[in-house]
Each structure stands twice: as structure tokens, then as C-alpha cells.
C-alpha positions in Angstrom: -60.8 85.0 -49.7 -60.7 81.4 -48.9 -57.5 81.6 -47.3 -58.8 84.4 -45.3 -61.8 81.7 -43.8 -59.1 79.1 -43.4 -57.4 81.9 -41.2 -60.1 82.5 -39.2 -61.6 79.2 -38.7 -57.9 78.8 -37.8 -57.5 81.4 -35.4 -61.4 80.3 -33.8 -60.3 76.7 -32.6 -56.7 78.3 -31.1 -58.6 80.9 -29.0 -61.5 77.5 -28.2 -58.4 75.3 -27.0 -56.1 77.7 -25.5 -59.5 78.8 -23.8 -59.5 75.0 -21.7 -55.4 74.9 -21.4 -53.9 75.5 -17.8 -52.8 79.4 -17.6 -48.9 78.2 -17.6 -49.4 76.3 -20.4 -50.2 78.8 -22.5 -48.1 81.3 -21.5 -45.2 78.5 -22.1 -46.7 78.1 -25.6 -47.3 82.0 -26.2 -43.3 82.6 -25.7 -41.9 80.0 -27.7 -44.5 81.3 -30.4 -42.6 84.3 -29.8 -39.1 83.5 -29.4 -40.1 81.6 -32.7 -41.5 84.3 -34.9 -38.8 87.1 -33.2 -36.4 84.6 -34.6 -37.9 84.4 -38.2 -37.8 87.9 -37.8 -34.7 88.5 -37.6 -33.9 86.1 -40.4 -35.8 87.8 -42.7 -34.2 91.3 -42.2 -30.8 90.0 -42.3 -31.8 88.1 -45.5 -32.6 90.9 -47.1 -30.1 93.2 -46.1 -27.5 90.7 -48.0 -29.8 91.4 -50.9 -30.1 87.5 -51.3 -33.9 86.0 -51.8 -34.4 82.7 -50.9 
């Protein structure tokens, strides 16, 4: 539960500062968040594929 408020309390002062960043700014930031987590992605499925947990 607590991490759940973390999360959210999180999530609130992202949305407040993206809300007062240039429009190219965040779209720069939203795609490497992307490109980041489509990356991690991809790691974790070929992980597990191997059958190797790390």
C-alpha cells in the first residue's frame, strides 16, 4: 500500500513538471522513456527465453 502512495505521489509531481516543460521537451523525454523501457523489454523476454534468471 505504501508503495502504491509512493507511486502516485510519484506519478503527481511528473504530470505537475511535465505540465510547465516546453512541448519538445517532453516529447524528447517521452521517447527516450520509451526507447528505454522497449529496450528493457526486450531484455526481459530474451532472458527468459534462455531460461536464465538474473
Amino acid at each position: 500500500m505504501l508503495f502504491l502512495v509512493a507511486a502516485l505521489l510519484l506519478l503527481g509531481v511528473v504530470l505537475g513538471t511535465v505540465a510547465h516543460a516546453p512541448l519538445g521537451f517532453t516529447v524528447i523525454a517521452a521517447a527516450v522513456i520509451a526507447v528505454w523501457l522497449g529496450i528493457f523489454g526486450l531484455r526481459e523476454r530474451h532472458s527468459r527465453r534462455r531460461g536464465t534468471s538474473h
